[in-house]
C-alpha positions in Angstrom: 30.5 167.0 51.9 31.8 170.2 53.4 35.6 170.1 54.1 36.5 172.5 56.8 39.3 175.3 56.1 42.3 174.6 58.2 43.6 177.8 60.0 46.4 180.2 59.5 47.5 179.4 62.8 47.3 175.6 62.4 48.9 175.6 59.1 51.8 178.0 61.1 52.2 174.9 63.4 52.3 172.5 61.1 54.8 173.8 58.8 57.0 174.7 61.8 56.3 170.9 63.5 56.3 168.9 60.9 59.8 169.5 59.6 61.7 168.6 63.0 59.7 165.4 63.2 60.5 164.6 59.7 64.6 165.8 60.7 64.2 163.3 63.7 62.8 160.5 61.9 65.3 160.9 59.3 68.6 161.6 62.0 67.1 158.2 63.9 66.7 156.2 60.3 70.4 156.6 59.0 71.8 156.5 62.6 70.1 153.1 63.3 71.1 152.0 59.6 74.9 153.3 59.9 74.6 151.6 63.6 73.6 148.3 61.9 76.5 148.7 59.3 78.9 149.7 62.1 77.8 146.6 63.9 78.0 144.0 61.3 81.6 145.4 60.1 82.7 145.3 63.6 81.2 141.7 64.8 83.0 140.6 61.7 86.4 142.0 62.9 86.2 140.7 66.2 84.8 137.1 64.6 88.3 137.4 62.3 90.4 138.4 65.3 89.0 135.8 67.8 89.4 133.1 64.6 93.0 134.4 63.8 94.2 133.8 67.7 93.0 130.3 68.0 94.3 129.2 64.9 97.9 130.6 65.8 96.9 128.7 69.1 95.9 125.7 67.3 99.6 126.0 65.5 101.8 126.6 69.2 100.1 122.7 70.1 100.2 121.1 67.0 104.2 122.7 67.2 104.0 121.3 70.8 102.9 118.0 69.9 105.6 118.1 67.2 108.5 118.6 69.3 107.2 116.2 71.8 107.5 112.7 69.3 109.7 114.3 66.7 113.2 112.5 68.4 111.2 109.1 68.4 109.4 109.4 65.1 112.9 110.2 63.5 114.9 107.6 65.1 112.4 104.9 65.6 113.8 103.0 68.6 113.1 99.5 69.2 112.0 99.9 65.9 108.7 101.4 63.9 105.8 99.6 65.6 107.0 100.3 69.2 107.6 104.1 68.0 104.6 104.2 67.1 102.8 102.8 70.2 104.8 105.0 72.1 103.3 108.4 70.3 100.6 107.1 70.5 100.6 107.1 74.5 102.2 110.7 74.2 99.6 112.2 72.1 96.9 110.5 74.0 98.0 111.9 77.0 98.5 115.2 75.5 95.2 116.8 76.5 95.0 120.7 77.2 91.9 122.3 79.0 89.1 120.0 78.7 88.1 120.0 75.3 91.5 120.2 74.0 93.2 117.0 72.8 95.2 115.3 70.0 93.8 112.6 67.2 95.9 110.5 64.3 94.0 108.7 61.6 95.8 106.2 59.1 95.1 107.6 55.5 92.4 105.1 54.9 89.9 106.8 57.4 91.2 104.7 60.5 91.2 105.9 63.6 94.8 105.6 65.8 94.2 108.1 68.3 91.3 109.8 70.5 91.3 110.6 73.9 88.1 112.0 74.5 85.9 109.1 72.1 88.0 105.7 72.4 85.2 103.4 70.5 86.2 105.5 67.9 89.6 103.7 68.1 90.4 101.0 65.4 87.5 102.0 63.2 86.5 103.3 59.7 85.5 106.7 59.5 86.2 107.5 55.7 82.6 108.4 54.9 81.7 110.2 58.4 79.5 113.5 57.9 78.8 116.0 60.5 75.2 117.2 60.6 75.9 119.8 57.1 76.7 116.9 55.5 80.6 117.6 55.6 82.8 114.6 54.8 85.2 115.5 58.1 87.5 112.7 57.8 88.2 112.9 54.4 88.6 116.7 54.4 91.2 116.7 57.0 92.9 114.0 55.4 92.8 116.5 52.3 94.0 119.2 54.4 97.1 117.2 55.7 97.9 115.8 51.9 98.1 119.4 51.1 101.0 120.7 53.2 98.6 121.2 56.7 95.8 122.9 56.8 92.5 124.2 58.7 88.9 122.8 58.4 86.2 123.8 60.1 83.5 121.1 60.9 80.8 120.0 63.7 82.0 117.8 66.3 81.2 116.4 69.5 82.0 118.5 72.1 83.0 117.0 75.6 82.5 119.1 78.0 78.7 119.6 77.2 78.1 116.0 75.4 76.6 117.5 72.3 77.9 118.8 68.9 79.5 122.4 68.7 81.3 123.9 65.4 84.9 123.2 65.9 88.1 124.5 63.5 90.9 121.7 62.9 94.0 121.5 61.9 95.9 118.7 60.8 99.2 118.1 59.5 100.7 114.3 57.6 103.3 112.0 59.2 104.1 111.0 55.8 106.7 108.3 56.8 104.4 106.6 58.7 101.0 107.5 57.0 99.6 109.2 59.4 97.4 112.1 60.1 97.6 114.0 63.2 95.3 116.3 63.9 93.8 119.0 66.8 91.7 121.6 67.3 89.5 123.9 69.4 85.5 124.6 69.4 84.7 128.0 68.1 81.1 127.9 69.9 82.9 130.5 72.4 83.1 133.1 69.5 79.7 133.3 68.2 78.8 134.1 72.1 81.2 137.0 72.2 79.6 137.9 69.1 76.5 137.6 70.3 77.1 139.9 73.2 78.8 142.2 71.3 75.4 142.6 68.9 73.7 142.7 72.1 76.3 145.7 73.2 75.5 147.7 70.1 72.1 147.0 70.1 71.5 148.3 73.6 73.6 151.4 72.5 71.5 151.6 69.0 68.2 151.8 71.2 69.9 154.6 73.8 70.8 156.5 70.8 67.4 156.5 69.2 65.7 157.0 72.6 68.4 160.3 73.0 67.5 161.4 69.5 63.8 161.1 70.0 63.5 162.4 73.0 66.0 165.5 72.0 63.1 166.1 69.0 60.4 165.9 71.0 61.8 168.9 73.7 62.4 170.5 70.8 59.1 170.0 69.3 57.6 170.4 72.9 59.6 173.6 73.1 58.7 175.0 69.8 54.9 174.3 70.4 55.2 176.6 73.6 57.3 179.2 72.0 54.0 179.2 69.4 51.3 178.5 71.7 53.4 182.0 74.0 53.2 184.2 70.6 50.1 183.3 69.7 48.8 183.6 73.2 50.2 187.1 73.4 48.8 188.5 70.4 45.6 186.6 71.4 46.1 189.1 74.7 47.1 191.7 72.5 44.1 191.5 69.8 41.8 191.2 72.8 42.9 194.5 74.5 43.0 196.4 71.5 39.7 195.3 70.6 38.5 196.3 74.3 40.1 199.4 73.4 37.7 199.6 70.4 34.7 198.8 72.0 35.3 201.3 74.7 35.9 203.9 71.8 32.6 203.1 70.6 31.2 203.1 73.4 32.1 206.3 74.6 31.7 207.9 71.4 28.0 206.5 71.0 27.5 208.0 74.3 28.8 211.5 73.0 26.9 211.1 70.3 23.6 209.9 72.7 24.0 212.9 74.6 24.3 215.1 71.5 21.5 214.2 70.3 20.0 214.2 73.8 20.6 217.9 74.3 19.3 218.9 70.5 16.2 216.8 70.8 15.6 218.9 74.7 17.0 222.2 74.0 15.8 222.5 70.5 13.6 220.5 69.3 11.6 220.4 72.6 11.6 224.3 72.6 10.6 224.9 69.7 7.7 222.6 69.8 6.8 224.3 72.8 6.8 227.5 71.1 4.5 226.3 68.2 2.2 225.5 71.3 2.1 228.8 72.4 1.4 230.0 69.2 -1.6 227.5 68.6 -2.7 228.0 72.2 -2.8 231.6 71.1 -5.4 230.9 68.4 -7.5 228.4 70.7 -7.9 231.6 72.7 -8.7 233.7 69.7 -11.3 231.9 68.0 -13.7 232.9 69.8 -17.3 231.4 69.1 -16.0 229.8 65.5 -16.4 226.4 67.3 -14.6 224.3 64.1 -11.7 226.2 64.9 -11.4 225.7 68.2 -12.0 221.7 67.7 -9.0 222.2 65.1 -6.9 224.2 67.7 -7.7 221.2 70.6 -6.7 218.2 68.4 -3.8 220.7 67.5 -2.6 220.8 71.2 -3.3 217.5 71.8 -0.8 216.2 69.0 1.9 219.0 70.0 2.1 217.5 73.9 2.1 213.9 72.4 5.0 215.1 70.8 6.7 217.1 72.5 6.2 214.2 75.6 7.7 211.7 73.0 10.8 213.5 72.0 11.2 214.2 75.9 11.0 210.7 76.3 13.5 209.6 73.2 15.9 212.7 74.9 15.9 210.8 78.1 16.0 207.2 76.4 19.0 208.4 74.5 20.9 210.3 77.5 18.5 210.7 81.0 19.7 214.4 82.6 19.3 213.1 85.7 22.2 211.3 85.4 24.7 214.1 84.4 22.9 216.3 87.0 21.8 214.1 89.8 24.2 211.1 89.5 23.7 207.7 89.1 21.7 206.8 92.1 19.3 209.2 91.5 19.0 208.0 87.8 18.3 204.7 89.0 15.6 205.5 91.2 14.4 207.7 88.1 14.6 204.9 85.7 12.7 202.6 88.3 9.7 204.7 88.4 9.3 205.1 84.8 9.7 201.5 84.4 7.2 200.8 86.9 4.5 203.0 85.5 5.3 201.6 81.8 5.1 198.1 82.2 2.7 197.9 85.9 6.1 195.9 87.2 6.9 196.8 90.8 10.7 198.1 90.7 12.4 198.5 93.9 15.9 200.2 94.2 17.9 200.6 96.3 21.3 202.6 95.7 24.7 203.9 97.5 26.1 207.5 96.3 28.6 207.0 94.3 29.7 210.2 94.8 33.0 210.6 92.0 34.5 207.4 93.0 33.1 206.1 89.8 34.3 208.0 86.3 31.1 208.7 83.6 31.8 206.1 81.5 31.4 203.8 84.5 28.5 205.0 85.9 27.1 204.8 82.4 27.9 201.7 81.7 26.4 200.7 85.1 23.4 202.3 84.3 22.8 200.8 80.9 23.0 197.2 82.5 20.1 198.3 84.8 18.2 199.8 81.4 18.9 196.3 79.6 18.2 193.9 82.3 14.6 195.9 83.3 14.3 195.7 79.1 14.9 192.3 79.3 12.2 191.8 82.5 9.6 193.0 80.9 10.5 191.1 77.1 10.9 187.5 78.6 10.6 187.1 82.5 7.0 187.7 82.9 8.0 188.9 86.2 5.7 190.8 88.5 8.6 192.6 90.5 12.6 193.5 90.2 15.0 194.5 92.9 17.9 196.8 91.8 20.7 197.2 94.1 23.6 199.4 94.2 26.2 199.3 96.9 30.2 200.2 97.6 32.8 199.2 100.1 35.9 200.5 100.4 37.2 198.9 97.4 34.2 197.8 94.2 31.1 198.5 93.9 28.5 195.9 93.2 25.4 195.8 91.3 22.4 193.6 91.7 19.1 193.3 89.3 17.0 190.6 90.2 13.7 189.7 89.4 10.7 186.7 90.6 10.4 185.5 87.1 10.8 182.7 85.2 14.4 182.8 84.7 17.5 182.4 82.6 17.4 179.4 80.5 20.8 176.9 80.6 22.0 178.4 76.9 22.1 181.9 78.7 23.5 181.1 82.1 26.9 181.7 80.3 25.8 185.2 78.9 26.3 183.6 75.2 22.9 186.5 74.3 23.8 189.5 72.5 22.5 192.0 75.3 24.2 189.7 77.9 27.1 190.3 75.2 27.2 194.0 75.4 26.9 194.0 79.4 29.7 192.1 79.8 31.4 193.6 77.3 30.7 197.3 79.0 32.1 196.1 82.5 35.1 194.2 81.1 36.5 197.6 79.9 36.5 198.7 83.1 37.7 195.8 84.8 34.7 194.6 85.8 33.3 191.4 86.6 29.6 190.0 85.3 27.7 187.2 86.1 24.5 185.7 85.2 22.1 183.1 87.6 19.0 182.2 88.6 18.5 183.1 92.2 16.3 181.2 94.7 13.2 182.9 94.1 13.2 181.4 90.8 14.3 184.7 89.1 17.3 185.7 86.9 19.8 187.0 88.7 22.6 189.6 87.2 25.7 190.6 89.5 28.0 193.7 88.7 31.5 193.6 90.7 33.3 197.3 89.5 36.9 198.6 91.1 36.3 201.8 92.7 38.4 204.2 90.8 38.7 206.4 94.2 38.4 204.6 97.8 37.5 207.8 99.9 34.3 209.3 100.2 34.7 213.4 98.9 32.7 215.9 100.2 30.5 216.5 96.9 27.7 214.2 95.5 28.0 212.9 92.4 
């Protein structure tokens, strides 16, 4: 299997494309990946923060709640067990915002005190576990034996009548046995949390979005910038090599009409010389009969000759055209046509006067010579109207014939003759086009600036 050569020009725009979308791949990669970091070390400070004020808020009630039966649990009136009712109707009533309340258990895992769950009153709850298995009496407990301290548990939770993570706090009444306890549900922080990720990730995603679109104007940009140069010297390669051809062109003229003029001037003459000489000797032979056979077949071959390198003089570079001007060598070149190939050719052609230059009525009349070729190759036409006509501004070319007609793969001009005619008119800012007209026939139309746009006084 062949594997096809990629380009200068594509390897160009890869190696110039390929690094900016690896830059922005790599900018977006560590920007989401620092973003994520950023995140998680910020969620984690505000978690801490959030967590730090409610447990100072959980210490200002549990202080409150302190200073509310500290007179009555130090002096016991009316002695220890009506004390103790009493706190326990102040701490029952000691409810703050609607989750918030106060709970005692004896050390045994009884429950005293609970506003919000009274069938929890009077019972055992040693061995209760919250839904991650955590032993929350007996932790909190623990936590009170221990000076005061926080736990953080699952618990029912009031207001919405299912279980929520909530931090406690809980403290011993060591005289009496008791632990009294509070807390508040932390459910609130992992929402702030939670739309603080969502924050950050909105932000993360705007970022990206910035970054990616930034590296694809640039990429955008750079494929224009490349797409401009190479477009320009596309321009430029293509009018430098219209330049060339031109060259060519005009100096295969020079040279045409070079050899032209030798072939009539001297070669021509001098073969019409050698004629005179050998008519000379027809003359002069007198009754020697083989002679004068010799001396016929002699003439014969010179005007063969000297007819064929008339005819190569005017293939080459026709006179008529330097002498007579282009619509004269068209009517010229119809007739000669016509008697070679028995195809009627009917012209019909302006004066150009010098409102053309030499090169373009040359080229002009070389698209007639190759189209007529052409006719009488392939068409199998039987006649061909050439037309030649100006306006103020172009002249404009017709050569049509009744034959057959272009085929589809050279309606675009893609031949090599069709190459060279448009090629020829493009230098002089020409247009060409190739159809089949309604007769059936190929059609080929010539559109040429005029280089002048008034009529002189001379013919040309």
């Amino acid at each position: 299997m062949r594997i096809k050569a990629v380009s200068f020009k594509t390897k160009l725009l890869l190696i110039t494309l390929l690094p900016l979308v690896a830059v922005a791949f790599l900018i977006g990669t560590a920007t989401y990946f620092q973003a994520r970091a950023l995140i998680e070390a910020e969620t984690q400070a505000v978690e801490q923060r959030v967590l730090s004020a409610k447990k100072q808020e959980i210490l200002n009630y549990i202080s409150l709640a302190l200073t509310s039966i500290s007179q009555i649990y130090a002096d016991e009136p009316g002695g220890r067990e009506a004390a103790q009712a009493e706190v326990k109707q102040i701490l029952t009533n000691m409810t703050f915002d609607y989750d918030g309340y106060f709970f005692v258990y004896a050390l045994d895992g009884t429950n005293l005190v609970h506003p919000k769950l009274p069938h929890l009153i009077g019972g055992n709850w040693w061995d209760l576990q919250d839904e991650n298995g955590d032993f929350v009496i007996q932790n909190l407990i623990a936590a009170a034996k221990a000076g005061g301290g926080f736990h953080q548990y699952v618990w029912h939770k009031p207001s919405v009548g299912y279980v929520e993570e909530k931090l406690g706090y809980a403290i011993l009444l060591e005289r009496w046995g008791w632990m009294l306890g509070t807390g508040l549900y932390i459910d609130d922080i992992a929402k702030e949390i939670a739309t603080i990720q969502a924050g950050f990730a909105h932000n993360i995603r705007q970022t990206l979005l910035v970054i990616f679109a930034i590296a694809l104007a640039a990429i955008v940009i750079v494929g224009a910038v490349i797409a401009s140069v190479r477009f320009s010297e596309q321009r430029f390669a293509d009018a430098r090599l219209k330049e060339l051809t031109n060259r060519i062109m005009e100096v295969q003229e020079q040279e045409r009409k070079r050899v032209s003029s030798e072939l009539h001037d001297s070669i021509s003459q001098l073969l019409v010389s050698v004629r005179y000489g050998v008519e000379l000797i027809h003359s002069e032979a007198g009754p020697v009969s083989g002679l004068q056979v010799q001396a016929t077949k002699c003439l014969k071959a010179l005007d063969d000759a000297i007819a064929e390198v008339r005819r190569i003089s005017r293939d080459l570079r026709p006179s008529v055209l330097d002498d007579m001007g282009l619509a004269s060598a068209l009517t010229s070149l119809g007739q000669e046509f016509e008697s070679q190939s028995g195809i009627r050719v009917c012209v019909s052609a302006d004066r150009a006067y010098d409102r053309l230059s030499d090169s373009a009525k040359t080229a002009l009349y070389r698209i007639v010579q190759e189209c007529l070729t052409n006719v009488a190759r392939h068409s199998g036409a039987t006649e061909v109207d050439v037309d030649l006509s100006l306006d103020d501004q172009q002249v404009t070319l017709t050569v049509q014939d009744n034959g057959s007609g272009l085929p589809s793969s050279n309606l675009i001009g893609s031949g090599l003759g069709f190459r060279n005619m448009r090629e020829r008119i493009e230098t002089h800012r020409g247009r060409l086009s190739f159809s089949n007209s309604l007769k059936g026939g190929a059609l080929i139309m010539v559109q040429l600036p005029l280089e002048k746009t008034t009529y002189p006084g001379r013919a040309a």
